[in-house]
N, C-alpha and C positions, 0 to 999 in steps of 0.2 A: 488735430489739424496737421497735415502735410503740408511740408516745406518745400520740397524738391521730390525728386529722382534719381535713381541710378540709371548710368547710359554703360551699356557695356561699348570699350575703345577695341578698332581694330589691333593695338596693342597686345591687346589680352588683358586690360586690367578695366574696372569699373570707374568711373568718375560722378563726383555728385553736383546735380546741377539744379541750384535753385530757381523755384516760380520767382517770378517776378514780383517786387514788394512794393508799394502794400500789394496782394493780391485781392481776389472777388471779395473773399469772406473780412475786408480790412475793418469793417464794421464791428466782429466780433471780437477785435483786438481787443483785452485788457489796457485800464489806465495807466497800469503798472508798465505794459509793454507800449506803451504810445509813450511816457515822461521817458522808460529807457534813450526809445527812438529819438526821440528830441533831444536829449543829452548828447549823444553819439553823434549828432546832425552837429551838436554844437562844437563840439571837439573835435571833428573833424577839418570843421572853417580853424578852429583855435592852430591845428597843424599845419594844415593850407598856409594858415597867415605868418607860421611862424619861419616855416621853410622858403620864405620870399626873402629872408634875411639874411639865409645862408648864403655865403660869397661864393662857394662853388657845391652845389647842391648832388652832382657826381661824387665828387669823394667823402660826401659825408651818406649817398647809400651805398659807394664801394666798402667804407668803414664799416658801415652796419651790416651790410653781408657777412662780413668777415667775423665783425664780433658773435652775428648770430650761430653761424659756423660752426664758429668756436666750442660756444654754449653749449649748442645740441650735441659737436662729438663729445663733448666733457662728459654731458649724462652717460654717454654709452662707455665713458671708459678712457676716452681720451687723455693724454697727460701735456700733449701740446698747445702750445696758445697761440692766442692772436698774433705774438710779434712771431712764433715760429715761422706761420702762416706765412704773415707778410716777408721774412726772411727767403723765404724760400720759393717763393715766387719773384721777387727780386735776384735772387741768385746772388747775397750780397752774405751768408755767413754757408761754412762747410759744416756746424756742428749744429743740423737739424735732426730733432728726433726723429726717428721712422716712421711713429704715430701721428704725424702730420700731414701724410697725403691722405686721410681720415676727413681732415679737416677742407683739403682743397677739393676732394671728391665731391664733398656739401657744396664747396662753390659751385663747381662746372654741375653739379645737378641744378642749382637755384638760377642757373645760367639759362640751364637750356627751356 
């Protein structure tokens, strides 16, 4: 069963773009793949509902930007963290590793 396509971007790079779900064949779905679905549906309201609590819902996805950032330059090698990060875009300490524009590059790409 196909999911999607590849679109080639005037960029030069491909992008994947899925059919719409359920699509025609939704009939042929597995029970396994329908109780996924409904789980997923269900947890999704569970985050919905949870984020109506956060007092400012901005800075808790500018944190998770940051933290995700973080994460992904670590895998590759990274030795800087999250408070680098945020040091350094504050402009509030001068003893920033040099492996943390690593880290801000990941932003302004999750930015753009």
């Amino acid at each position: 069963m196909s999911i999607g396509r590849y679109v080639q971007q005037t960029e030069g790079y491909k992008s994947f773009i899925p059919y719409p779900f359920p699509g025609e064949n939704f009939s042929e779905l597995s029970a396994e793949i329908l109780q996924k679905s409904h789980t997923a549906t269900l947890l999704i309201g569970k985050l919905d509902g949870i984020t109506r609590l956060l007092p400012d819902i901005d800075f808790f996805l500018r944190m998770y930007i940051r933290k995700d950032a973080t994460s992904s330059s670590q895998i590759e090698g990274t030795r800087a963290t999250m408070i680098d990060a945020i040091e350094a875009e504050s402009k509030t300490s001068q003893n920033i590793p040099d492996d943390v524009d690593d880290i801000l590059h990941y932003i302004d790409a999750i930015h753009y």
